[in-house]
N, C-alpha and C positions, 0 to 999 in steps of 0.2 A: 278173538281179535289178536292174542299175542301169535299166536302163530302166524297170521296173517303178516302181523309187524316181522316177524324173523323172515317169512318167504321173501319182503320187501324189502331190509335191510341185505338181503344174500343177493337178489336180482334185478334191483334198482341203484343207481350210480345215485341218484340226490337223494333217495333216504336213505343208502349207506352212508352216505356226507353227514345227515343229517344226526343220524346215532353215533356218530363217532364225534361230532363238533360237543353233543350231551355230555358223552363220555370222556373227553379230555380236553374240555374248556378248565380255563384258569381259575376263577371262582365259581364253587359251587358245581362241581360237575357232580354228573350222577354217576348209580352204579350201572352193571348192566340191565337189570332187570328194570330199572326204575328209566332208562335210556329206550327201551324196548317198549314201554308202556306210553311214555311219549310220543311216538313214532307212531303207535296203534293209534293214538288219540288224533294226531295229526292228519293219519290216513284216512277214517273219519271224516275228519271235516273237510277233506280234498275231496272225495268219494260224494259229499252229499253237495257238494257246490258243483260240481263239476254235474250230475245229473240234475240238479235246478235249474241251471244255468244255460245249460247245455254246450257250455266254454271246453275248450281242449286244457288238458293239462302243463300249463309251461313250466318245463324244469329250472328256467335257468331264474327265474320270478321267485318260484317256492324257495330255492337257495337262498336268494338274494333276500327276501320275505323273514329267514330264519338265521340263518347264521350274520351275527353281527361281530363286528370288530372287537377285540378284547380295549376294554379301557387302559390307557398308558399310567 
């Protein structure tokens, strides 16, 4: 699956968003590998809703779904 996570962070625009929001949020970011492992885990659970469901994948939901505002 990490490989998977790296094809998808290299040629998806929201899990590239998505490892980079892990990797340089304010508190508590990760490293890379640990930002990579995420994304795998992520992918996963998109992967298996999406064929349960048989829903399309909306990118702009998954963003919205993960990346939240940093606390003031």
């Amino acid at each position: 699956m990490y490989e998977s996570a790296r094809a998808l962070i290299n040629w998806n625009s929201a899990f590239q968003g998505v490892f980079l929001y892990y990797r340089n949020r304010e508190r508590n970011s990760l490293g890379g590998m640990q930002a990579k492992i995420v994304v795998a885990c992520k992918a996963i659970t998109i992967f298996y809703v999406v064929l349960q469901t048989s829903c399309e994948f909306d990118e702009e939901r998954f963003r919205r779904d993960i990346i939240r505002p940093e606390a003031a």
